[in-house]
Backbone bond lengths (Angstrom), bond angles and torsions (degrees), N, CA, C in turn:
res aa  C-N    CA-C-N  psi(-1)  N-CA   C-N-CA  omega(-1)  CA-C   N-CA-C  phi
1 X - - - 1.450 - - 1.513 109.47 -
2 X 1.459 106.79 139.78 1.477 98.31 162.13 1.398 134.83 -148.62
3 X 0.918 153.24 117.75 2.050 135.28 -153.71 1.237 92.42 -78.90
4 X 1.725 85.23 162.84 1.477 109.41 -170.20 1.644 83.65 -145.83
5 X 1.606 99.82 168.47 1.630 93.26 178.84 1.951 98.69 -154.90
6 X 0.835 125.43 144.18 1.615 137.61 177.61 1.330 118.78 -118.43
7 X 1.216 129.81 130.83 1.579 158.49 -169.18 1.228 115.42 -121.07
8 X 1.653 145.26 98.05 0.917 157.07 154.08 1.731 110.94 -78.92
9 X 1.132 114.15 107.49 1.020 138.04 152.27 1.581 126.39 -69.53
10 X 1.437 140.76 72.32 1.015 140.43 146.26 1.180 158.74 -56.44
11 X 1.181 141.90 168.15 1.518 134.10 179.53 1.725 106.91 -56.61
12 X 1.172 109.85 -51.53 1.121 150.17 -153.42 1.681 118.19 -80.23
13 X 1.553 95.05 -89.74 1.366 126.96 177.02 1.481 126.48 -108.25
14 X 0.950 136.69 153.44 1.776 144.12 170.87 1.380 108.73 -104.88
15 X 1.147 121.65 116.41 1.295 134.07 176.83 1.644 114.33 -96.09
16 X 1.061 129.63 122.91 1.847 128.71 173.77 1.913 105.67 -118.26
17 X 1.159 122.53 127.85 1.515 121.04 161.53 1.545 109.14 -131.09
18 X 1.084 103.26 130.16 1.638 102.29 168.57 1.623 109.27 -123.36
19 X 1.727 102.86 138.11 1.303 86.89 -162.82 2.283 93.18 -141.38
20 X 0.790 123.25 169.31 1.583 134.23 -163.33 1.809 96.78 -123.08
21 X 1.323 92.18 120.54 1.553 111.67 168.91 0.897 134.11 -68.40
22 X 1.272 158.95 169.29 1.123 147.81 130.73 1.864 124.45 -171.94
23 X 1.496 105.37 154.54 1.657 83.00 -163.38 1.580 120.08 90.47
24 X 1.420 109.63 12.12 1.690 89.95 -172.23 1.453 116.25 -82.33
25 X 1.344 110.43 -8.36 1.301 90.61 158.50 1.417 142.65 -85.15
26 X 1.473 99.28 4.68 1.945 98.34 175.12 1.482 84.15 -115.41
27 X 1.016 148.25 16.99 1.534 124.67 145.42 1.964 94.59 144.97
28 X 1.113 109.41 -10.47 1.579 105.85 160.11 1.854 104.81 89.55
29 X 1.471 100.99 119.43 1.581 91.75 159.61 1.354 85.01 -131.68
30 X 1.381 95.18 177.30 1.549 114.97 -154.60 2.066 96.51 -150.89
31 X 1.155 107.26 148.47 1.649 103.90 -174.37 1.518 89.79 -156.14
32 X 1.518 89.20 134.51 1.605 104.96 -170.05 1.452 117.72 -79.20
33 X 1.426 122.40 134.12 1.423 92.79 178.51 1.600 106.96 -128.08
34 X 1.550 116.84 1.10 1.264 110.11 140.10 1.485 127.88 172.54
35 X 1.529 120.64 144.09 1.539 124.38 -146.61 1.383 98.14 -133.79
36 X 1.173 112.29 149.18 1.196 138.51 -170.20 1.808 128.14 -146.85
37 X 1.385 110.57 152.93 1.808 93.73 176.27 1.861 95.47 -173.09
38 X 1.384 92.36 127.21 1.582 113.53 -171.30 1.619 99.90 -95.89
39 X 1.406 140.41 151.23 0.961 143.84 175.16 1.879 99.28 -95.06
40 X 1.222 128.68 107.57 1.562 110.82 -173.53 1.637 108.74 -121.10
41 X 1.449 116.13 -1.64 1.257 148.19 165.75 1.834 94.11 32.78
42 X 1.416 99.42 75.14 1.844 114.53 -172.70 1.716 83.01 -81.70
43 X 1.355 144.69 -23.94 1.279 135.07 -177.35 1.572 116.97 -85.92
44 X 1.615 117.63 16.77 1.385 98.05 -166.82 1.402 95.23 -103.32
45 X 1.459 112.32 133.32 1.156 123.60 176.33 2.426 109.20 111.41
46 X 1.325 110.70 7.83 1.053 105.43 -150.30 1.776 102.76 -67.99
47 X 1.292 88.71 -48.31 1.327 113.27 170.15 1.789 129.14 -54.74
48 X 0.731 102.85 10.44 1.488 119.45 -174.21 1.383 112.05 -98.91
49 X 1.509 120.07 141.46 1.231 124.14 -176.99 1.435 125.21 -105.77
């Protein structure tokens, strides 16, 4: 088994999941063990002159 973890970086929001492998050799399941998402809205204002 092994975790893996993903970071979405958005306009908007920040996304985090970390999740535990296992099985990859018959095709892999994976079970989450924990996700998260901050609103940090790095785009407000982009559009502005």
């Amino acid at each position: 088994m092994s975790r893996v973890a993903a970071i979405d970086c958005g306009t908007n929001s920040i996304r985090l999941l970390i999740a535990e492998i296992s099985g990859a050799e018959s095709g892999g399941n994976f079970r989450e063990l924990y996700r998260t998402m901050e609103i940090v809205r790095l785009g407000q204002g982009v559009d502005k002159n």
